[in-house]
BATOR-573186 format. One record per residue (C-alpha): residue in one letter; chain; x negated, y, z negated. Coordinates in steps of 0.2 Angstrom, whole numbers, always signed. Layout:
// BATOR-573186
{node "a" "A" {X Y Z}}
...
END
This chain:
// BATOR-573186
{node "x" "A" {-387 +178 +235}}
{node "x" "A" {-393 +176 +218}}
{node "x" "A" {-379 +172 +203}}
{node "x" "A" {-382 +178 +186}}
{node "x" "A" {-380 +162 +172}}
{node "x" "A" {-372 +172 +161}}
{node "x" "A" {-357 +179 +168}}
{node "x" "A" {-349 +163 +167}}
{node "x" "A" {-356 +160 +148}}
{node "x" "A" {-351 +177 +143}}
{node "x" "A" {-333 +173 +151}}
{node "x" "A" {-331 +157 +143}}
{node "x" "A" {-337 +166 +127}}
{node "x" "A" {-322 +180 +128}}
{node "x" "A" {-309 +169 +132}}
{node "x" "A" {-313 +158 +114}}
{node "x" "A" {-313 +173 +106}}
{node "x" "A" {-297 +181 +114}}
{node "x" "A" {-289 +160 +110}}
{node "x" "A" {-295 +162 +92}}
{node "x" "A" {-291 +179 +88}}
{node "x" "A" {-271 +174 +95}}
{node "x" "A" {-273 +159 +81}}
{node "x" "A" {-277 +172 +68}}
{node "x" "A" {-264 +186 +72}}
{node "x" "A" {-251 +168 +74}}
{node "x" "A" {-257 +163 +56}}
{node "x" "A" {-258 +179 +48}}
{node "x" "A" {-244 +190 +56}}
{node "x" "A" {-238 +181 +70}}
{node "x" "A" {-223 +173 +61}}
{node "x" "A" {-216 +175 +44}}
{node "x" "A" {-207 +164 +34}}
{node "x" "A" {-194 +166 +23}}
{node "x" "A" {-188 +153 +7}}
{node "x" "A" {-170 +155 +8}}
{node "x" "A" {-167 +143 -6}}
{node "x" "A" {-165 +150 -24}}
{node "x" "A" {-176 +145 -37}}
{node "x" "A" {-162 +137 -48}}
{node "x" "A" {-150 +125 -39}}
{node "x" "A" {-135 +119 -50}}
{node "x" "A" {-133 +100 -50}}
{node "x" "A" {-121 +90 -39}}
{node "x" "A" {-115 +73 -43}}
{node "x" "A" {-126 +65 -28}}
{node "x" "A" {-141 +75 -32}}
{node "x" "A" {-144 +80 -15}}
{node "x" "A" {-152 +97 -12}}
{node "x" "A" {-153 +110 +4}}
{node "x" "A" {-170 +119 +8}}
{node "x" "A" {-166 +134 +21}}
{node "x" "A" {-180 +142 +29}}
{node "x" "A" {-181 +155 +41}}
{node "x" "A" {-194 +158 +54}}
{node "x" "A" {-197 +173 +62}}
{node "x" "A" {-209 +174 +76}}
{node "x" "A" {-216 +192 +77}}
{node "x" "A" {-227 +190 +93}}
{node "x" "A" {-223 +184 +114}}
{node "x" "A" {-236 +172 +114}}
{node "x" "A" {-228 +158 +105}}
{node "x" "A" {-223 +145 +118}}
{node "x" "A" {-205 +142 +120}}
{node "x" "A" {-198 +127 +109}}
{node "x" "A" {-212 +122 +102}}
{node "x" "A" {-210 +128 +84}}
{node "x" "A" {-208 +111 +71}}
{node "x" "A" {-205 +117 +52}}
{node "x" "A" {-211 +104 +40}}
{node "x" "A" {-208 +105 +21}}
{node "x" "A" {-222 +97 +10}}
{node "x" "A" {-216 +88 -5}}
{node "x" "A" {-227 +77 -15}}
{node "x" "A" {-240 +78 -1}}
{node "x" "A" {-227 +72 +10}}
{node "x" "A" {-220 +81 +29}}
{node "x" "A" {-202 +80 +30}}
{node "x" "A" {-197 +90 +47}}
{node "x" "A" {-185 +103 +45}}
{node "x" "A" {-172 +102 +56}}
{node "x" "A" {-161 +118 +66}}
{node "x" "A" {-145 +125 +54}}
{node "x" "A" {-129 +129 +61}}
{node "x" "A" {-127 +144 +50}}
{node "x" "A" {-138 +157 +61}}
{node "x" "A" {-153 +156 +72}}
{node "x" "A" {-172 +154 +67}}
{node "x" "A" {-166 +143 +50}}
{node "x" "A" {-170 +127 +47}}
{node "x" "A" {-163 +116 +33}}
{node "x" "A" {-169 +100 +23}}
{node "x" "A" {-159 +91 +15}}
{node "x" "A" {-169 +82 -2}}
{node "x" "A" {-161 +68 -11}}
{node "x" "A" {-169 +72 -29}}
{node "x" "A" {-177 +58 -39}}
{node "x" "A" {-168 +51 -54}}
{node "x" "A" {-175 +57 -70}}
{node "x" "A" {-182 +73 -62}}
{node "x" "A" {-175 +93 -62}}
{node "x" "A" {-187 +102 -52}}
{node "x" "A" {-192 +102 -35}}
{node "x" "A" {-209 +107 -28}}
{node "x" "A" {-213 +112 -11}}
{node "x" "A" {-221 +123 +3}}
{node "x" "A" {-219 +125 +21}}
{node "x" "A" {-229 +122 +36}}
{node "x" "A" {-226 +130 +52}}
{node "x" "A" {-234 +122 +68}}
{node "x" "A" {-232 +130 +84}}
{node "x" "A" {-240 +134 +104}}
{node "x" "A" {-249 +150 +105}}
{node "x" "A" {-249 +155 +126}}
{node "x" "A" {-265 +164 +133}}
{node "x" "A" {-278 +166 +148}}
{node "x" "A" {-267 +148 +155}}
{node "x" "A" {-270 +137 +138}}
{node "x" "A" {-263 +133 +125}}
{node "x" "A" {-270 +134 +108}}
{node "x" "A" {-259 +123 +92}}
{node "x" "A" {-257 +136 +77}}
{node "x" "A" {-251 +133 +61}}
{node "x" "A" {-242 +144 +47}}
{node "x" "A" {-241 +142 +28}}
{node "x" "A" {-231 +148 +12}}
{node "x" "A" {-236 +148 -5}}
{node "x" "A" {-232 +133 -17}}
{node "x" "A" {-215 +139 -26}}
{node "x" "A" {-201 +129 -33}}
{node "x" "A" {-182 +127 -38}}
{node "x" "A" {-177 +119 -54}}
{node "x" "A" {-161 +111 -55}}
{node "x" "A" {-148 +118 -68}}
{node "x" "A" {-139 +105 -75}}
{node "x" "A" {-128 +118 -88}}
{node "x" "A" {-124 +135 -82}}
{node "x" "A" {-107 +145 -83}}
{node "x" "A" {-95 +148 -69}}
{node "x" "A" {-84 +162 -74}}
{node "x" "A" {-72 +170 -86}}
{node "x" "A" {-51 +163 -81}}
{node "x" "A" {-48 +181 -84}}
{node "x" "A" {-56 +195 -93}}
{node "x" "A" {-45 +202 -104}}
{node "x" "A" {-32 +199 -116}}
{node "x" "A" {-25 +203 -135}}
{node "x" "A" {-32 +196 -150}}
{node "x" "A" {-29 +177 -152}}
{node "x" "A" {-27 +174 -133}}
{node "x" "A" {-32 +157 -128}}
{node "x" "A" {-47 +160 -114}}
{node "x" "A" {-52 +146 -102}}
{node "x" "A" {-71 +146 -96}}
{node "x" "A" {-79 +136 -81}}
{node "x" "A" {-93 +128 -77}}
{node "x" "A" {-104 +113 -80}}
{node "x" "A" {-115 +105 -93}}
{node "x" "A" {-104 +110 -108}}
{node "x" "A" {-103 +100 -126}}
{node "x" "A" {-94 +99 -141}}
{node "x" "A" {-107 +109 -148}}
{node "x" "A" {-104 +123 -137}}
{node "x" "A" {-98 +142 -147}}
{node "x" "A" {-93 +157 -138}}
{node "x" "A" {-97 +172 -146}}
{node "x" "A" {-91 +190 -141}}
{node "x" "A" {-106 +203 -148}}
{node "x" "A" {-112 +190 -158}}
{node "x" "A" {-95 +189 -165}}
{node "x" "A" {-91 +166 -164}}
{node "x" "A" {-74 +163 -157}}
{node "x" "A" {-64 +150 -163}}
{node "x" "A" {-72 +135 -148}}
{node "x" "A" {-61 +121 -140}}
{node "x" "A" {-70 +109 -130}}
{node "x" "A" {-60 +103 -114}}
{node "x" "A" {-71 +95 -104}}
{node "x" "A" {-90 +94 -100}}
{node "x" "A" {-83 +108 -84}}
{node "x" "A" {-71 +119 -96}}
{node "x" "A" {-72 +126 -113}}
{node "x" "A" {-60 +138 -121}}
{node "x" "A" {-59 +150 -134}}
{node "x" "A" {-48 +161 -146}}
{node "x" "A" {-51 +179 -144}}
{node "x" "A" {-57 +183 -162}}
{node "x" "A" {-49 +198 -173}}
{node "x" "A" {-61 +212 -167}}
{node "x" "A" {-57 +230 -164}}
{node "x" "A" {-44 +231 -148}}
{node "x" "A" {-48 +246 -134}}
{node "x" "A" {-67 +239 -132}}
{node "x" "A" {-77 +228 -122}}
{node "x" "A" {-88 +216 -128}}
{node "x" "A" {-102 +205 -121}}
{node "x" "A" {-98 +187 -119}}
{node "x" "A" {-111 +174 -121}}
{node "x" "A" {-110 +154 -124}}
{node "x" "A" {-122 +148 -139}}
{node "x" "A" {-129 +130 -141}}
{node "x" "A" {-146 +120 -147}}
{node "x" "A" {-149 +124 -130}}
{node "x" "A" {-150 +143 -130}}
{node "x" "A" {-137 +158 -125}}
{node "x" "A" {-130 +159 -108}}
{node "x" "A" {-122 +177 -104}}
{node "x" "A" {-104 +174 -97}}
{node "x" "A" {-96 +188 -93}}
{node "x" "A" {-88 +201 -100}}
{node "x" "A" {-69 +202 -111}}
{node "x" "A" {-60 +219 -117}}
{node "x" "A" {-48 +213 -127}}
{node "x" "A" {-32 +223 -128}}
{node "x" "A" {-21 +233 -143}}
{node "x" "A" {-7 +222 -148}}
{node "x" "A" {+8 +224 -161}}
{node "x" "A" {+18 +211 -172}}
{node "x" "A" {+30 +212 -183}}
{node "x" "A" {+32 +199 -199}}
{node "x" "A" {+49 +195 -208}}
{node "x" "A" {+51 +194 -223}}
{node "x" "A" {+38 +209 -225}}
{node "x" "A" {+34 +201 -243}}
{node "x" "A" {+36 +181 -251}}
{node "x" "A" {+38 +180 -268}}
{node "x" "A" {+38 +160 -273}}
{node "x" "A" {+37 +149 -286}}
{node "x" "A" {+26 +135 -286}}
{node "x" "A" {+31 +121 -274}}
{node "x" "A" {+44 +133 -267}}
{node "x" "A" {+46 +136 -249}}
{node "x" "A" {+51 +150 -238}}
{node "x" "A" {+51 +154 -220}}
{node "x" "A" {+40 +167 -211}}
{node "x" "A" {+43 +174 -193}}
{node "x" "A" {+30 +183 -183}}
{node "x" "A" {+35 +191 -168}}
{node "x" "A" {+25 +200 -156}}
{node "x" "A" {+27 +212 -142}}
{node "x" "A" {+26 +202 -128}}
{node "x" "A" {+27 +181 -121}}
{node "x" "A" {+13 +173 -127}}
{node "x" "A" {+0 +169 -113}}
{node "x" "A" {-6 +150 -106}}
{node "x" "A" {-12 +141 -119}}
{node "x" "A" {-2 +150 -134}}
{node "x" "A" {-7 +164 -146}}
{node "x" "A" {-16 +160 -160}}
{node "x" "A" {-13 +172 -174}}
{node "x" "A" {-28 +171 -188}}
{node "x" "A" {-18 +172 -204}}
{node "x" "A" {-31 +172 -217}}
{node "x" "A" {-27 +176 -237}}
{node "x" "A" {-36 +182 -252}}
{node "x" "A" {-28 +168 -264}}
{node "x" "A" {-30 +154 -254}}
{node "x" "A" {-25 +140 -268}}
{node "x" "A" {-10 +149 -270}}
{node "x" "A" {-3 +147 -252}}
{node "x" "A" {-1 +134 -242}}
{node "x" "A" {+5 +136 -225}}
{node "x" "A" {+0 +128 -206}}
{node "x" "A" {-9 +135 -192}}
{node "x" "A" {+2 +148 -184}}
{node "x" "A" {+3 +147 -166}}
{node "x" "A" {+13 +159 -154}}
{node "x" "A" {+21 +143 -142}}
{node "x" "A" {+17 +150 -123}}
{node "x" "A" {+30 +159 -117}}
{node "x" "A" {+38 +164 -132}}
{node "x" "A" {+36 +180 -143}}
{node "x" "A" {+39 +173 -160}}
{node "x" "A" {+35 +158 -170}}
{node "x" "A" {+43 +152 -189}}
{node "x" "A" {+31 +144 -201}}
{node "x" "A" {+35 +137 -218}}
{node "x" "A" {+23 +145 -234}}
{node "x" "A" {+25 +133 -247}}
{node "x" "A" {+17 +141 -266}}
{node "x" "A" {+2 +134 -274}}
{node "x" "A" {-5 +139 -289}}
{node "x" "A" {+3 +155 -299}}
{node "x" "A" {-8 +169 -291}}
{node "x" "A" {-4 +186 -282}}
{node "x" "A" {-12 +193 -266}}
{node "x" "A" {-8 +197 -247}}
{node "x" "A" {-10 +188 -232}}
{node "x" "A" {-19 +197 -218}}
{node "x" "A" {-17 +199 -199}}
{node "x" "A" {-33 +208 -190}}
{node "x" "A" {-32 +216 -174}}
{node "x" "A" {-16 +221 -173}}
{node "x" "A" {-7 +239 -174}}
{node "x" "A" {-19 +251 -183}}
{node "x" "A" {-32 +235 -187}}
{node "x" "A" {-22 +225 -200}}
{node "x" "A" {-6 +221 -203}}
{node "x" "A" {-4 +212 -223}}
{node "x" "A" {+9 +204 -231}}
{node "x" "A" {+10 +204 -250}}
{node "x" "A" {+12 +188 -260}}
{node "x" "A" {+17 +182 -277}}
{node "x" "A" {+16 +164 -282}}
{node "x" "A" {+23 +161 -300}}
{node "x" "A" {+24 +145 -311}}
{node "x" "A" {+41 +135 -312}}
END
């Protein structure tokens, strides 16, 4: 009987091919991988990091179990290891050098590829990407909208003295809490509208959200002071409703500013009215002036005259 040589060959030859196109298709279409991670992370006191991946086998002839995601950071493998918040992700969890905000990484996926009775070891990769970590970024608004002079709270991280909030590039009157909290005074702009809000710093402009701030009345007694200098005289301001957490601020400004002297007039929490005492300075005549309330301004005349 006589055997043809290359059958055999030609066999041997198929079965490579058949082995190495399954290692392409793996490779190229075989699984997918998805970066779960976002490319900014905000910073936590112990600086350590998750890195979620997701691997998606597309084809059968991935052996069972043998899939082993790595992360590459710094030319170093770091197995991933199998999340608990679904199926096909895998987490790592990176304890970030000190002195360093960023995070540079790719995956390898290595893997079985069954055919013709072997096995062949395939390997996927992603693209080089990274994740910075943000060490100043803005929570949220405690609420979104209020009357002129409302005290607002604002969360988040990172914050400085330095720190202004500005409503449509209009600055708010800023109180530093805390390097988590800031708050600020709703300034006298037109009521009905809303308007962007955005923290300023040397650092650059964070949107924040966004505040509408409401139509508010208030009502000042006596409607007119008439003083001599180094005389004093009460002034009430009463407004429509209890003033919110934190107080009402109401930004009395004046056009004769050595002729009166009088303090900051806070509305206390709770309460709709607050008394002030207006002492008189130098003989002059003017108003003081209230914006943002009733039809956009509320004035109350002054005359200060000489002893």
């Amino acid at each position: 009987m006589h055997t043809n040589p290359i059958f055999p060959a030609r066999k041997f030859l198929l079965s490579l091919a058949a082995a190495v196109g399954l290692l392409f298709l793996a490779g190229c279409q075989g699984i997918v991988l998805t970066n779960l991670t976002p490319g900014s992370l905000p910073e936590n006191p112990s600086q350590i990091y998750t890195i979620t991946l997701r691997v998606t086998p597309k084809i059968q002839t991935i052996a069972p179990g043998t899939l082993q995601p790595y992360i590459v950071i710094d030319g170093q493998n770091h197995q991933m290891t199998k999340s608990a918040l679904g199926e096909n992700l895998y987490e790592y969890e990176y304890q970030l050098p000190a002195g360093r905000d960023e995070i540079r990484y790719y995956f390898i996926v290595k893997y079985q590829i069954e055919g013709n009775g072997t096995r062949t070891p395939g390997e996927t990769y992603s693209e080089l990407t990274s994740a910075r970590v943000v060490r100043r970024y803005v929570l949220s608004l405690e609420v979104n909208r209020g009357p002129v002079g409302a005290r607002i709270s604002v969360l988040g991280r990172g914050f400085t003295p330095q720190d202004v909030i500005y409503l449509d590039n209009n600055p708010a009157r800023t109180v530093f809490e805390s390097p988590n909290a800031l708050s600020f005074f709703v300034p006298a702009l037109p009521a009905g509208q809303n308007y962007r809000v955005m923290l300023g710093s040397a650092a650059g402009n964070s949107p924040v959200g966004t505040f509408r701030i409401d139509s508010s009345t208030i009502t000042v007694m006596p409607s007119s002071l008439t003083l001599r200098t180094r005389e004093r005289q009460a002034l009430t301001f009463t407004i429509a409703n209890p003033a919110p957490a934190g107080g009402l601020l109401l930004d009395v400004t004046t056009d004769v500013p050595d002729s009166v002297i009088m303090p900051e007039v806070i509305v206390p929490q709770g309460q709709s009215s607050v008394t002030v005492t207006v002492e008189g300075g130098r003989p002059g005549s003017g108003s003081l002036f209230l914006r943002g309330y009733g039809s956009g301004e509320v004035s109350v005349p002054v005359t200060v005259s000489a002893n």
